[in-house]
Structure formats: structure tokens, C-alpha cells
C-alpha positions, 0 to 999 in steps of 0.5 A: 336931461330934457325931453320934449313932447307933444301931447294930442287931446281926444280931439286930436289938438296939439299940446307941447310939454316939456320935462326938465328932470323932476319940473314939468312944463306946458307951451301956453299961447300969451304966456310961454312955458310954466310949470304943470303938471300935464304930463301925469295924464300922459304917462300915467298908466291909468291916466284918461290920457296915457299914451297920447303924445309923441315924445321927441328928443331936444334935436328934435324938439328944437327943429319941430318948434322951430318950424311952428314958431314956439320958443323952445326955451324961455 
């Protein structure tokens, strides 16, 4: 199952994620979705990051993408 996220820095910037059973992927601007490991920093309880995203279903996912312009699938 796929599960989307958005993902806020400390200076509350928007990063878009997604994870597609065991693969992670990061939204870069130029270059689509490629496979990161972005997501430990997020989910990871002693991650400098743990908490600070917004998880969304892919209903969700693809009206929220939609709605800013992001390709939801590549």
C-alpha cells in the first residue's frame, strides 16, 4: 500500500514523500520522484525530525498534489 506525506523542515518548508511498500520516495523539483531515504528523519523515533510531517491517504494524496501542481506518479 502507498502512503503519502508531507514533510515540514524546521522552517516549516514542505517536502512531499512517498512510500511504496519497502521503497521511499522524495518530490524533487527538475527531477520527479527518486528513491531517498528521507522518511527515517521523519518516522524515526530519535530522528532530528520524528513527527514533523503530515501523512495522507492516496485519495488524499492525489487531490492535495493536484491541487499544487505535483505529479502524483511517475
Amino acid at each position: 500500500m502507498k502512503k503519502y506525506y508531507i514533510l515540514y523542515d524546521e522552517n516549516d518548508l514542505p517536502h512531499y514523500a512517498k512510500m511504496d511498500g519497502e521503497k521511499e520516495y522524495e518530490y524533487i523539483e527538475g527531477n520527479g520522484w527518486v528513491e531517498s531515504d528521507i522518511l527515517l528523519s521523519y518516522l524515526w523515533p530519535t530522528g532530528p525530525m520524528f513527527g514533523m510531517y503530515q501523512e495522507m491517504t492516496p485519495e488524499e494524496a492525489m487531490g492535495y498534489f493536484h491541487s499544487i501542481g505535483l505529479p502524483i506518479e511517475e
